[in-house]
Backbone bond lengths (Angstrom), bond angles and torsions (degrees), N, CA, C in turn:
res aa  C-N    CA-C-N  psi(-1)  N-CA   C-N-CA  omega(-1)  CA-C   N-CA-C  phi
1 X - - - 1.477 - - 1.528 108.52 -
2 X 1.078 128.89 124.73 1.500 143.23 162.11 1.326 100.79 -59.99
3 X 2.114 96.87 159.93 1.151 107.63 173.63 1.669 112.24 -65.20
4 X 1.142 130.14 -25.24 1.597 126.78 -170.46 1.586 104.29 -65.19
5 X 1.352 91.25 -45.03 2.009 105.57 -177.94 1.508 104.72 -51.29
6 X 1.150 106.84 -51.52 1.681 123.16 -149.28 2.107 80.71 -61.77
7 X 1.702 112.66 -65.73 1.079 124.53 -173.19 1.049 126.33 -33.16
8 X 1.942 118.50 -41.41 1.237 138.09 161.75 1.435 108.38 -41.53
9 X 1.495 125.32 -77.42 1.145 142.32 -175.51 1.202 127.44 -31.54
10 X 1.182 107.46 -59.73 2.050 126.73 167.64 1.374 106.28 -56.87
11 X 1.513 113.93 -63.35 1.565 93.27 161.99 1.128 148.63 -66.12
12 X 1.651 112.68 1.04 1.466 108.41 172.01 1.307 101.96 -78.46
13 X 1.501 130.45 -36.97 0.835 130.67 -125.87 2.249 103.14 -100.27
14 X 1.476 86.81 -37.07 1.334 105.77 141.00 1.308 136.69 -28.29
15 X 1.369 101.89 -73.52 1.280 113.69 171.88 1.751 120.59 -62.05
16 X 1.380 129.04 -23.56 0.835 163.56 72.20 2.306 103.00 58.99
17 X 1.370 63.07 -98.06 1.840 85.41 175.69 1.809 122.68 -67.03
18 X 1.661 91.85 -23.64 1.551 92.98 168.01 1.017 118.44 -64.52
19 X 1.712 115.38 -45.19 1.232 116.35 -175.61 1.256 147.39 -65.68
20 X 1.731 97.81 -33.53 1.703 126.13 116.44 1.446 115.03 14.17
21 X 1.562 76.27 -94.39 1.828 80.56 -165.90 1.401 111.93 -76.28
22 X 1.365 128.77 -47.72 1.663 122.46 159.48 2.019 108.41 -8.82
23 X 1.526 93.43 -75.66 1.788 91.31 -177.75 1.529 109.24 -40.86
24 X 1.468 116.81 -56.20 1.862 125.10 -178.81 1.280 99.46 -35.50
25 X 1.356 115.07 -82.80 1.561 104.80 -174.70 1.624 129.05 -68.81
26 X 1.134 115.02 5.03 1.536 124.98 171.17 1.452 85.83 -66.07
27 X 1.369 121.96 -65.95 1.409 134.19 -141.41 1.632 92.39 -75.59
28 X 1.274 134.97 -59.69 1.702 158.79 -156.61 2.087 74.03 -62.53
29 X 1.159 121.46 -52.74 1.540 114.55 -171.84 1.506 104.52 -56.09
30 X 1.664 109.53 -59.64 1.602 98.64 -178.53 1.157 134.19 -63.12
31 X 1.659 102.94 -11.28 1.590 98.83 -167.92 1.818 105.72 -75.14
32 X 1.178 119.59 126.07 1.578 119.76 -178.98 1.850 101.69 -61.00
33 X 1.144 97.77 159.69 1.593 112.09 168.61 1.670 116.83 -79.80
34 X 0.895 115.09 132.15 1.651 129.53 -174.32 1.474 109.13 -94.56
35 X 1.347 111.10 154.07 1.854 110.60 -159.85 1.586 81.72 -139.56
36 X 1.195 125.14 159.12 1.653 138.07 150.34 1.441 112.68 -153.41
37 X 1.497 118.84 134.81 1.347 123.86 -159.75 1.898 92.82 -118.61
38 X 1.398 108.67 116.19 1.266 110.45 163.62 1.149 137.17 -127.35
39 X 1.572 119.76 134.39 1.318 134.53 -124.40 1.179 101.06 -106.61
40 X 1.579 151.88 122.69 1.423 137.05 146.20 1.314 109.69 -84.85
41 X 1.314 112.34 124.57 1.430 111.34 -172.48 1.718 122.88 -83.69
42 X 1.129 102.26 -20.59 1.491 112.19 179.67 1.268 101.44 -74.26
43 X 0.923 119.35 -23.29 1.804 118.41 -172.45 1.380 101.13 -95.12
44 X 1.628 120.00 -39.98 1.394 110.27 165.11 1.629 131.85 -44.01
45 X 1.697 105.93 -48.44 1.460 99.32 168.28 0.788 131.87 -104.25
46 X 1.829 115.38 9.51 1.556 115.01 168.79 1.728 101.64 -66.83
47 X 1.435 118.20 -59.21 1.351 142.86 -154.45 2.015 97.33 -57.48
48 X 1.191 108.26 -60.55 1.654 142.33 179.99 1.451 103.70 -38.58
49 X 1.963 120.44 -64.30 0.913 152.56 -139.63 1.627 89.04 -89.37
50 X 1.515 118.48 -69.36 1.123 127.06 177.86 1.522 118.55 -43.70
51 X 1.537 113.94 -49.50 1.561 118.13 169.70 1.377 127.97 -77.42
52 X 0.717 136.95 -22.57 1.261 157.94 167.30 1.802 127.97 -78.57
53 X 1.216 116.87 -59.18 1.563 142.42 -149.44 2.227 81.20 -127.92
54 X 1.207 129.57 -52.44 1.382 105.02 176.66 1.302 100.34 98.19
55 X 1.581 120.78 11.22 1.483 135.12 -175.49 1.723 128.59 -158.89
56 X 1.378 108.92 124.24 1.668 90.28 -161.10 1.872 94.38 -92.18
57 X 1.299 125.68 32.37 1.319 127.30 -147.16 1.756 100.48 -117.65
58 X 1.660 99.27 85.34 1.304 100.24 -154.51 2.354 131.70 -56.98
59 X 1.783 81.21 20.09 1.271 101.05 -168.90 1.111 112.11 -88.56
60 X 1.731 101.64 -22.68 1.818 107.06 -160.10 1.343 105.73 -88.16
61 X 1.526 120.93 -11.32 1.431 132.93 177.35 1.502 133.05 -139.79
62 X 1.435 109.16 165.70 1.684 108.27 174.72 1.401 101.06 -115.57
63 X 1.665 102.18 139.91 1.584 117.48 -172.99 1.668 75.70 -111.15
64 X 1.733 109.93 143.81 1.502 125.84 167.47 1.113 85.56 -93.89
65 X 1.430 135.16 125.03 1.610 127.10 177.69 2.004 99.92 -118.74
66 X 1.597 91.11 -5.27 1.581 85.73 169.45 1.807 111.12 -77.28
67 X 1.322 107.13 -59.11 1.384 115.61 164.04 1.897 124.04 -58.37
68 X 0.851 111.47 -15.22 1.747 130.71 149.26 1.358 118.75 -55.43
69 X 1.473 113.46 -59.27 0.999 128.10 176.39 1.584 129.29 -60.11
70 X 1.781 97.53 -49.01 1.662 99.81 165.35 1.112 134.36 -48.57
71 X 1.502 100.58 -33.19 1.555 122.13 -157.61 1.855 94.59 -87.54
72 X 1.186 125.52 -25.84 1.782 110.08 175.47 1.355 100.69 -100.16
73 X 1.772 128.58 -2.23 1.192 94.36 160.37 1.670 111.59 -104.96
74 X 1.398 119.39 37.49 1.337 132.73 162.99 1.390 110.30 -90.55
75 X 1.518 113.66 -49.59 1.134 102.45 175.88 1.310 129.60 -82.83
76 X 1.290 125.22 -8.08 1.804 144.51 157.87 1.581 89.97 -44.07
77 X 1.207 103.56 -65.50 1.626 103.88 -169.38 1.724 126.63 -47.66
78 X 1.231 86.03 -47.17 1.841 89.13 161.14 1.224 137.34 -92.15
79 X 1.530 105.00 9.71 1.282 115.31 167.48 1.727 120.16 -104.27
80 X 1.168 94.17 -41.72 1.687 108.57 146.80 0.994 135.62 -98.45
81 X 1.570 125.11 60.32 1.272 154.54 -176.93 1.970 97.24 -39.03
82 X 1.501 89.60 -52.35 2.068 79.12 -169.32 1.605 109.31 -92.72
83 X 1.434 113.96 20.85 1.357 87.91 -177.49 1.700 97.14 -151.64
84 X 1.113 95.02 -171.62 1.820 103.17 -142.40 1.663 104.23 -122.86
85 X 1.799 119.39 145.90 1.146 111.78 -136.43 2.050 77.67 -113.42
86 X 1.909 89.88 134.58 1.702 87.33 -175.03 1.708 91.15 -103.04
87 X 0.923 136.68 -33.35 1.372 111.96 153.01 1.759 111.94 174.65
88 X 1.489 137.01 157.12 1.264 121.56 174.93 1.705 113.44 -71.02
89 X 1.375 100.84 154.73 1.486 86.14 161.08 1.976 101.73 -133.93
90 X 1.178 106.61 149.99 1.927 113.74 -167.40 1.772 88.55 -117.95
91 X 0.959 73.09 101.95 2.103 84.94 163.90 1.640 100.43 -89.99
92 X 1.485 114.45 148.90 1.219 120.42 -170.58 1.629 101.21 -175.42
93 X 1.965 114.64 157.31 1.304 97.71 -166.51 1.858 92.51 -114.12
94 X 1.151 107.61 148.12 1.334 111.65 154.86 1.373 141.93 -125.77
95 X 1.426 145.65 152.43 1.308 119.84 159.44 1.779 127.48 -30.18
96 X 1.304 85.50 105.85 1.652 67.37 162.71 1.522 131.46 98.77
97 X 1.643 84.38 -23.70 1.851 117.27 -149.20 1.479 128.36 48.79
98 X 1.658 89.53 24.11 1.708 97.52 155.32 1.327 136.15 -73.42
99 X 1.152 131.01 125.81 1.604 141.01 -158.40 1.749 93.13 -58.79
100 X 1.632 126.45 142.98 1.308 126.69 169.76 1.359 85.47 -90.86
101 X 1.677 108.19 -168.70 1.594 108.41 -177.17 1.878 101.81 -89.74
102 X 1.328 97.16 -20.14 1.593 99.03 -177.32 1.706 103.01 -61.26
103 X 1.319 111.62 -62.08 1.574 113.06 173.33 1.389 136.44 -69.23
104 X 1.639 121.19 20.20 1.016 158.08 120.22 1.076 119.52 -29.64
105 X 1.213 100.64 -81.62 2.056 126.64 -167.93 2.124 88.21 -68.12
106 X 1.376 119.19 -37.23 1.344 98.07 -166.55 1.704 105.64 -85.05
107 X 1.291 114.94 14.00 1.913 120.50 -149.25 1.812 65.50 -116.71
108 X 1.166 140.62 -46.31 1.342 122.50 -163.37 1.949 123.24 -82.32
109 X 1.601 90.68 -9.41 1.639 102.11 -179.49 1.389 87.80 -66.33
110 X 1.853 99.55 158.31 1.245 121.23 -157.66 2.126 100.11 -89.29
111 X 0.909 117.37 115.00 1.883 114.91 164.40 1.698 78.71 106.31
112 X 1.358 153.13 46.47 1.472 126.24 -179.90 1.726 78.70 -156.27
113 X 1.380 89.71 128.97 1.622 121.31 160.95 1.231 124.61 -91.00
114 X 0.910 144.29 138.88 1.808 137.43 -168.81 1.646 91.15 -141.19
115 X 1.643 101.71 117.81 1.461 144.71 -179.62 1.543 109.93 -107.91
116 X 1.683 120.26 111.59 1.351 120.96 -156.58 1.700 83.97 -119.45
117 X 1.254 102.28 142.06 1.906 122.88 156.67 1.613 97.19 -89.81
118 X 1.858 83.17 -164.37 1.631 92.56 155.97 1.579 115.79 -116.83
119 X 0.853 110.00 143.12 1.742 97.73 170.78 2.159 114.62 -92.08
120 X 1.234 112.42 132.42 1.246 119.66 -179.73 1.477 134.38 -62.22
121 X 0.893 157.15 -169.28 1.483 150.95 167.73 1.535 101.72 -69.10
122 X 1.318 117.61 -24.00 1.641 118.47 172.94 1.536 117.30 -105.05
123 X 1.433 95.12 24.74 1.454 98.22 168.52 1.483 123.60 57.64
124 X 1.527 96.41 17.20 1.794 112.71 158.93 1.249 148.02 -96.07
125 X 1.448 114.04 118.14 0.919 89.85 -172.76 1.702 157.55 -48.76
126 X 1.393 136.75 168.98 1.600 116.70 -165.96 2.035 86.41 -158.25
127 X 1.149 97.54 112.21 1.418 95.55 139.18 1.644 93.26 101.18
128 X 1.589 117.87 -3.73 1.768 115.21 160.76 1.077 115.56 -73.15
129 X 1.619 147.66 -25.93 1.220 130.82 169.80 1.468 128.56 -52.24
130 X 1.540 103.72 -42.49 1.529 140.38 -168.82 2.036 80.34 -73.82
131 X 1.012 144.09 -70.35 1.363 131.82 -161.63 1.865 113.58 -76.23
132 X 1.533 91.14 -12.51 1.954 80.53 177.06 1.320 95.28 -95.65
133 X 1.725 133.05 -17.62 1.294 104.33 169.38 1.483 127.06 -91.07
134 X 1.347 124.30 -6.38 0.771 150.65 143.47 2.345 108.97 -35.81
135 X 0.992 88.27 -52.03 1.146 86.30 175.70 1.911 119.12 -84.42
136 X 0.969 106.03 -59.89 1.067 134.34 165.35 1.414 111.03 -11.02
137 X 1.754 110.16 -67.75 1.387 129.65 162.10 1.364 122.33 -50.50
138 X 1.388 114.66 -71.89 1.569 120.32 165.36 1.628 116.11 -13.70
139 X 1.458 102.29 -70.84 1.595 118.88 -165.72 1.548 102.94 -55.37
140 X 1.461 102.28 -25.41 2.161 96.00 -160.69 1.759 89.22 -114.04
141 X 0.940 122.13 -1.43 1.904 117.77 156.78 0.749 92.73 -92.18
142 X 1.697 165.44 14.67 1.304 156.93 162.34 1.649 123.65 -105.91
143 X 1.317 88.94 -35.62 1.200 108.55 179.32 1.450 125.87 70.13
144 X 1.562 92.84 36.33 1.308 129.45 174.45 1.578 110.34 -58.01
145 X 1.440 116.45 -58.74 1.630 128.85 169.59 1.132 115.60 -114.82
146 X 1.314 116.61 145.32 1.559 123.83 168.23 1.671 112.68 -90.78
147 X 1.551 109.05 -18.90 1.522 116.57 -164.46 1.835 93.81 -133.96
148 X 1.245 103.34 158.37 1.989 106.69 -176.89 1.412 78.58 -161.49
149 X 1.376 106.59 122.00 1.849 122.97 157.93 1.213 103.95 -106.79
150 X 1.646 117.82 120.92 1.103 132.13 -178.22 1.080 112.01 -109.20
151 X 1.819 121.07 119.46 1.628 116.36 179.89 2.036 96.93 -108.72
152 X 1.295 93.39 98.21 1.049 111.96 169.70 1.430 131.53 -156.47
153 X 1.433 116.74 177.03 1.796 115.34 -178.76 1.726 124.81 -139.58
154 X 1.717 106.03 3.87 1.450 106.17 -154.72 1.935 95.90 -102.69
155 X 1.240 101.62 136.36 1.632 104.18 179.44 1.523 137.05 -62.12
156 X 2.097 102.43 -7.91 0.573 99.05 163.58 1.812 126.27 -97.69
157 X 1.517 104.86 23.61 1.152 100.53 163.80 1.757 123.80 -85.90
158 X 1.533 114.20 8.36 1.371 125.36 179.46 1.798 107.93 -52.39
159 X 1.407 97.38 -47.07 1.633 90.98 -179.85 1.250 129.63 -80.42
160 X 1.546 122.67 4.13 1.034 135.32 178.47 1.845 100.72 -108.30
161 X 1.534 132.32 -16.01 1.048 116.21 142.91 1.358 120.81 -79.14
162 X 1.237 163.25 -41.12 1.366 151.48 113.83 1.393 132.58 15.47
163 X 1.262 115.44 -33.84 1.433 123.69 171.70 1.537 97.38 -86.85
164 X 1.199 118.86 -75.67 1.473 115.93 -165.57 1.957 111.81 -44.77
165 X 1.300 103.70 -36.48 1.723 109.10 177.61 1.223 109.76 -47.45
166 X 1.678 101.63 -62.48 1.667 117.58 169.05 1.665 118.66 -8.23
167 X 1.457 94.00 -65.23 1.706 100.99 176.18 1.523 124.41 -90.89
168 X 1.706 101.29 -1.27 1.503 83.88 160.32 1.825 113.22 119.04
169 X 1.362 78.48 -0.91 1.701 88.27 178.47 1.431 121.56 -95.68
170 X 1.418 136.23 156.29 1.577 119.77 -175.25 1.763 110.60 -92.57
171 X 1.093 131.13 157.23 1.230 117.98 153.33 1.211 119.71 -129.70
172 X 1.505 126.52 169.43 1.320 132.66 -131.62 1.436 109.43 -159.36
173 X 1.219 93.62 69.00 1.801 94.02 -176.02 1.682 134.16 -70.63
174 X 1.193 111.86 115.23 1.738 113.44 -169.64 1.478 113.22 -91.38
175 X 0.916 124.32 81.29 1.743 112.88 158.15 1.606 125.90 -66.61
176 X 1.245 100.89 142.46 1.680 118.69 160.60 1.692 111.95 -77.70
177 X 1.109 100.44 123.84 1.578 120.74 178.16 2.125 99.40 -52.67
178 X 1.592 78.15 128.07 1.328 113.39 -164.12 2.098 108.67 -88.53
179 X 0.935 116.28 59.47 1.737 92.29 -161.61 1.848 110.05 -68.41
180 X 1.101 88.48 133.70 1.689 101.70 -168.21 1.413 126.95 90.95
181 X 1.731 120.84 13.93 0.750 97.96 156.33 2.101 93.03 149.10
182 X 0.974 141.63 -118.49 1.478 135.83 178.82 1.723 101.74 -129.73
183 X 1.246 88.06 154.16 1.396 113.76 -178.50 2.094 112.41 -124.86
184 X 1.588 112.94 3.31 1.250 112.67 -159.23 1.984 93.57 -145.23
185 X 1.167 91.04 136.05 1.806 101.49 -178.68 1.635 99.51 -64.97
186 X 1.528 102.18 128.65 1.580 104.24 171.50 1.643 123.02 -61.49
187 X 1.653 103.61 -33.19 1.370 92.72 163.03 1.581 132.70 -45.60
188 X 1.257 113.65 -51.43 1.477 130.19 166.63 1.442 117.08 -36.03
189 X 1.468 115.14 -55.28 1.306 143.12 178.30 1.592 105.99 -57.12
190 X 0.982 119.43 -2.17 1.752 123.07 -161.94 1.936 95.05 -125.58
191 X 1.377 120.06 -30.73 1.092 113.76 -154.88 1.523 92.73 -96.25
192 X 1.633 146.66 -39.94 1.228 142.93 -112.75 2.017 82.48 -102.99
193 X 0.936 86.59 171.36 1.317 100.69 153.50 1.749 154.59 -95.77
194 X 1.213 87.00 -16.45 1.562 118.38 155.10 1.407 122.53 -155.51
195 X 1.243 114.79 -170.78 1.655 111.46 -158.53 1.617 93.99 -161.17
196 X 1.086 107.34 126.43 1.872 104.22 154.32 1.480 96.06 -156.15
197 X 1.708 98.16 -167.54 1.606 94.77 -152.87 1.839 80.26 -152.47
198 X 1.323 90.27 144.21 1.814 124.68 -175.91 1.823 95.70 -70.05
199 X 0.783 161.27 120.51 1.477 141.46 150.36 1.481 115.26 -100.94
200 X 1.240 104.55 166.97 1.308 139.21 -163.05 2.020 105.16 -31.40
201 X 1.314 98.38 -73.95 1.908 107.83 158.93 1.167 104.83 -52.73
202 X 1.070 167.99 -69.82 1.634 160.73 -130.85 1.839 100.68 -84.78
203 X 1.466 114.04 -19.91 1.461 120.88 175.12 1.145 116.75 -100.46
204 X 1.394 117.46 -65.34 1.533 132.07 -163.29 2.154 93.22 -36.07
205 X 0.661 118.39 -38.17 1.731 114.02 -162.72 1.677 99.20 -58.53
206 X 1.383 111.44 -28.85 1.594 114.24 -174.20 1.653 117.10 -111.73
207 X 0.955 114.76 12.87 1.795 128.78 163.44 1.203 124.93 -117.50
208 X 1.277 130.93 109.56 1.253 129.52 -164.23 1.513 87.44 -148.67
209 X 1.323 98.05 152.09 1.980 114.34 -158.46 1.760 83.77 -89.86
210 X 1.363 103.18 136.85 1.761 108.81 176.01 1.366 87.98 -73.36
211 X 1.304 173.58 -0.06 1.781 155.55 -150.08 1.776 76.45 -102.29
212 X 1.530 116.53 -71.25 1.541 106.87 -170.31 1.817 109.30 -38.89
213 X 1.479 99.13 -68.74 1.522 96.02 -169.44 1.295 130.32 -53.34
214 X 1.393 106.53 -20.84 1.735 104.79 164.67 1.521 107.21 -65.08
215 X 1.692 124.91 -35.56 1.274 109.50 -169.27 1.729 102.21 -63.53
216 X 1.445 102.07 -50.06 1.584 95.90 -167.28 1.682 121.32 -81.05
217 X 1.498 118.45 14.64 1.438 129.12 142.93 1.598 125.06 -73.47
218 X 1.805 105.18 -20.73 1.267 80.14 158.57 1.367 141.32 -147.12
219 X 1.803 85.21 59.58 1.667 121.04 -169.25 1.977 90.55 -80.74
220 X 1.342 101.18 -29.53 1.472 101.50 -173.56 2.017 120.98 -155.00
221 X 1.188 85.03 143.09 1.889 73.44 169.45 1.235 118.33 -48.73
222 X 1.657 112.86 172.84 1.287 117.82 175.64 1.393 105.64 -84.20
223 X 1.035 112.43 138.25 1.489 131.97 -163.99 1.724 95.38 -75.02
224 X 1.741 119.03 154.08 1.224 119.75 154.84 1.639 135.64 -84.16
225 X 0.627 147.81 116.20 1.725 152.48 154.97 1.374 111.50 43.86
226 X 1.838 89.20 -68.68 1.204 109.98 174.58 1.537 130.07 -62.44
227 X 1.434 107.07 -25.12 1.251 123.95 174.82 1.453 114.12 -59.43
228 X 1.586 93.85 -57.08 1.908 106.36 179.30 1.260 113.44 -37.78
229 X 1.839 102.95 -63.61 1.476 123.98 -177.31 1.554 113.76 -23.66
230 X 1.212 94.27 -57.96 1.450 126.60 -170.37 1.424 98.75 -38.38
231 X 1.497 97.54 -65.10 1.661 123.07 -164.38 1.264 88.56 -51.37
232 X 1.518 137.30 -98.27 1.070 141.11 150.60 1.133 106.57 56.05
233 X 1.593 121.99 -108.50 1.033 171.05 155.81 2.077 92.14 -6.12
234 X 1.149 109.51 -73.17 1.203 104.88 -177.04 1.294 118.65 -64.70
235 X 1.448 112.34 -27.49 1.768 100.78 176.55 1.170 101.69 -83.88
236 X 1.596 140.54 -11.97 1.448 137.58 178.03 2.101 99.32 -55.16
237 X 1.678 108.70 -67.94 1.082 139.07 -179.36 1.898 99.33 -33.08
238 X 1.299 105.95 -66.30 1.494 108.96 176.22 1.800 121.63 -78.52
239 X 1.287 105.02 17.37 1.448 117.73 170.57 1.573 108.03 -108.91
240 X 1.228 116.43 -39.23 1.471 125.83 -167.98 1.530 92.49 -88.93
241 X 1.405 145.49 -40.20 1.429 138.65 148.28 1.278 134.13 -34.52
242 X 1.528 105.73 -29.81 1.636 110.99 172.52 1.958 101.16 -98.91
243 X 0.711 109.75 -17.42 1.751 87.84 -172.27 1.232 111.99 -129.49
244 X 2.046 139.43 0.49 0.822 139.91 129.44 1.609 91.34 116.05
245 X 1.409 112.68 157.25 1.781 122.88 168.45 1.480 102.56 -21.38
246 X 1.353 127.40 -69.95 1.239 117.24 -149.10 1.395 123.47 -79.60
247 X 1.363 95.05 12.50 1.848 109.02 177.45 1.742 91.26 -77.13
248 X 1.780 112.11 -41.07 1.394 103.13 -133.86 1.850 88.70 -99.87
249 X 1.293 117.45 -5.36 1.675 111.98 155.88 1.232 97.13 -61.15
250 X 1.287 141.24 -85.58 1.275 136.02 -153.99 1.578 116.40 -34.05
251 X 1.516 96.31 -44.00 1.995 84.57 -178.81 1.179 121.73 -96.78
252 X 1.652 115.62 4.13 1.467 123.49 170.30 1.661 104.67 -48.14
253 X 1.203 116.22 -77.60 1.573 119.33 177.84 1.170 137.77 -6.86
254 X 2.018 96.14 -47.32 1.602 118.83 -179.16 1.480 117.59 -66.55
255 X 1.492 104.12 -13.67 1.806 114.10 -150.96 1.449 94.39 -59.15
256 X 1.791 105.39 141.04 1.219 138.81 11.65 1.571 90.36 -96.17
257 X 0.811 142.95 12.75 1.820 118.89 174.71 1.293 112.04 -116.41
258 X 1.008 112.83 151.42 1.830 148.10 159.30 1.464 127.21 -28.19
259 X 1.046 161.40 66.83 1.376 115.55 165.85 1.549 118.93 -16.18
260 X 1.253 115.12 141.17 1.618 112.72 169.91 1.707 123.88 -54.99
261 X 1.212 108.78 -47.04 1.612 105.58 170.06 1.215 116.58 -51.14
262 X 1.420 117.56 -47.25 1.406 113.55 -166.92 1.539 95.06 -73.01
263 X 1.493 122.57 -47.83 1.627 111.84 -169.89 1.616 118.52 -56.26
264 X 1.082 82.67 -27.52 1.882 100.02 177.61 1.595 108.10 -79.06
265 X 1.126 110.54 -31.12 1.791 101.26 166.06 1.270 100.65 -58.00
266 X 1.568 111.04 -81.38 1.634 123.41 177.12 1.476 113.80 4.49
267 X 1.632 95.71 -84.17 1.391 98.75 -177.30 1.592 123.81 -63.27
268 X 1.108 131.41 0.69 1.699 116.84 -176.55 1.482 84.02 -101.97
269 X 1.542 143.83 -38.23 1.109 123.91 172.51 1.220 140.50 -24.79
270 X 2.195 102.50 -63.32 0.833 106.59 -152.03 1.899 105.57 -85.10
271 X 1.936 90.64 -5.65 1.539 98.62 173.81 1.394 110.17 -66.86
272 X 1.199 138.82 -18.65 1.192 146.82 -149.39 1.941 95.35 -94.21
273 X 1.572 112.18 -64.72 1.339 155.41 158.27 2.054 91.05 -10.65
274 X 1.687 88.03 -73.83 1.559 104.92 -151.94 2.050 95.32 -85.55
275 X 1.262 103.18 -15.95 1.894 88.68 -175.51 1.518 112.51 60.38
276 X 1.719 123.03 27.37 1.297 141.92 148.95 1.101 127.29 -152.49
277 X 1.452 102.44 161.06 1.831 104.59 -164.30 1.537 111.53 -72.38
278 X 0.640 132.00 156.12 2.090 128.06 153.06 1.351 112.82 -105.79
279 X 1.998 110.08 -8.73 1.704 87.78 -176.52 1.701 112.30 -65.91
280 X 1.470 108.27 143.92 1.449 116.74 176.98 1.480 109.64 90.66
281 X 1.664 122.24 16.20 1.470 123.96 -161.72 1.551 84.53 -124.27
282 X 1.211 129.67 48.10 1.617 114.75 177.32 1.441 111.61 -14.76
283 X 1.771 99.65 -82.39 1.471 99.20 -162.59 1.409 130.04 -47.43
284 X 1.846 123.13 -24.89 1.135 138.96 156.20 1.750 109.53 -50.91
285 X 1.108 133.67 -25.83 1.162 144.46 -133.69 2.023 79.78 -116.34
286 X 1.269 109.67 -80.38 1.179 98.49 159.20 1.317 138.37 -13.20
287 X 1.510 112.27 -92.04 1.690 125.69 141.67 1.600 111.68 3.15
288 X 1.438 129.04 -41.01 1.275 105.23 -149.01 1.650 89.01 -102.18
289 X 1.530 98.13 -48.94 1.581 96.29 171.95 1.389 123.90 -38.81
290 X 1.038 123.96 -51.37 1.226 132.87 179.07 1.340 114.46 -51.02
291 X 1.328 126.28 -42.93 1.809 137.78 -174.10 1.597 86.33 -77.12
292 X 1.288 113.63 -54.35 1.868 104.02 179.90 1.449 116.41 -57.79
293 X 1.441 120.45 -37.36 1.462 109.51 168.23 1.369 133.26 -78.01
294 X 1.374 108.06 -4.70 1.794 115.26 -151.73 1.840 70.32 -96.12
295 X 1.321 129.31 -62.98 1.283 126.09 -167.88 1.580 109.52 -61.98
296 X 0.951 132.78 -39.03 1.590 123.47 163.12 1.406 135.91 -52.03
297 X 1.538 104.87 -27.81 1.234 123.36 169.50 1.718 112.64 -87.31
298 X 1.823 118.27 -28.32 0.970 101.35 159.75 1.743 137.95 -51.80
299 X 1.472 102.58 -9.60 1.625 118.47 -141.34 1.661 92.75 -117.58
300 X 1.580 118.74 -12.14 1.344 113.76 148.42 1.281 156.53 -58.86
C-alpha cells in the first residue's frame, strides 16, 4: 500500500469515528437527566416532629409520610424541570430489619424503595448511613442519576456525598427548618452542592400530635372503602363548584396524583366529612382519591 492508499484509509476511517461519536452525543443529548430523592427517616421525624409537634418522640405523633412523600417528589419536579424521577428511597431502622406495618404501607407506594438498618436497644438507629451510601454511590457509578436530593443532617453522611460526586453526580441537600438554631452537621453543609430548607408550612400538613388523633379515632368507626370513595367524590363535586372547569384541566394531566395542596385539602375535608382520621390508612387514602378522581372525570 502506498502513502496515498495508506492516506485514504485513515481518513476513511476517521471519518468513520466522527460519525461514531456524532450518533453518541446525538443520543447522550436525548437521554433526559435522572433525579433520586433520598430519605433518612430518623431525621425526617426527629427534625419534622420537633418543628412541628414540639417533640422528636416518635410516639407523641403521626408523620403522613405518604403525603410527605408526594410533596418532595413535587418539589424534585420543579426543581428538575428537565429530568425525570427514577425513584425515592426511605431508609429507616427496624428490629431485626423487620418491616413495621407503617413501613409496609410506605414499601407499597408507587416509585419508593424502603431501605431498613437495625434499630438498637435505644431505639437507634445502626447501619442507614452505610446503605444510603451504599446507594448513593452505586446509582452515580452507573450513571443511574445525574441529581440525588438528600433530606438529611448526620456527618456521617459526608462520605456518601463524596462518593457519588466522585462519579459525577450533583447533590442536593434538603433540610427541615431548625427553630433555634441547626438540625444538620456543618461538615455536610460544606460538601453538598446545594442546600435548601423544608419550612415550617411545607411540614405542619404531615405532623399531627397522636393525643388529638386518638380522640378523633374514636369519635367513629373506621370507615369502609366505599365510604371514603363516597367521601371523595363529594369533596371532588364541592371543589369543582368553587373554582370552575378550568381548575379541573389543570389537574387532569397529573392523573392519578395530586398536587400536594390540593391532596392535602382533600384529605382534612373528608376528615372533617367522615369524623376520622385516614392519616396512616393508605388504602383509605387511596379510596378517597379515587372517589375524587372517578367524579372529576365524570364532569369531563
Amino acid at each position: 500500500m502506498d502513502e496515498e492508499e495508506a492516506d485514504l484509509t485513515i481518513g476513511a476511517r476517521l471519518e468513520r469515528t466522527n460519525a461514531l461519536l456524532e450518533r453518541v452525543l446525538a443520543e447522550v443529548a436525548r437521554t433526559p437527566s435522572t433525579h433520586a430523592i433520598f430519605v433518612d427517616a430518623g431525621y425526617v421525624y426527629a427534625a419534622a416532629g420537633r418543628l412541628v409537634a414540639g417533640t422528636e418522640d416518635r410516639r407523641a405523633f403521626d408523620l403522613d409520610a405518604e403525603g410527605l412523600i408526594e410533596a418532595l417528589i413535587d418539589k424534585a419536579r420543579t426543581l428538575f424541570a428537565d429530568s425525570r424521577l427514577l425513584r425515592v428511597y426511605w431508609y429507616d431502622g427496624a428490629r431485626r430489619r423487620i418491616h413495621t406495618a407503617e413501613q409496609q404501607s410506605i414499601a407499597e407506594l408507587p416509585d419508593v424503595k424502603v431501605r431498613l438498618g437495625n434499630l438498637n436497644a435505644n431505639n437507634q438507629q445502626k447501619g442507614v448511613d452505610s446503605l444510603i451510601r451504599s446507594d448513593l454511590e452505586s446509582l452515580a457509578r452507573h450513571r443511574a442519576i445525574s441529581d440525588a436530593a438528600l433530606v438529611g443532617g448526620d456527618e456521617d453522611l459526608v462520605s456518601a456525598v463524596e462518593a457519588a460526586q466522585g462519579y459525577g453526580a450533583r447533590v442536593h441537600l434538603w433540610g427541615i427548618e431548625a427553630p433555634g438554631g441547626r438540625n444538620q452537621a456543618e461538615p455536610l453543609l460544606w460538601e453538598v452542592d446545594s442546600r435548601r430548607t423544608l419550612e415550617l408550612d411545607f411540614c405542619r400538613p404531615y405532623v399531627t400530635r397522636r393525643a388529638v388523633l386518638a380522640q378523633e379515632a374514636g369519635d367513629a368507626p373506621r370507615p369502609t372503602r366505599e365510604d371514603v370513595r363516597f367521601v371523595g367524590a363529594q369533596v371532588a363535586a364541592t371543589w369543582l363548584s368553587a373554582r370552575g372547569r378550568d381548575s379541573l384541566h389543570e389537574l387532569l394531566p397529573g392523573h392519578p396524583y395530586l398536587p400536594p395542596a390540593t391532596d392535602q385539602e382533600l384529605l382534612v375535608e373528608a376528615e372533617g366529612l367522615l369524623h376520622h382520621s385516614l392519616r396512616g390508612h393508605h388504602d383509605l387514602r387511596r379510596a378517597l382519591r379515587d372517589g375524587f378522581w372517578d367524579h372529576l372525570h365524570s364532569q369531563y
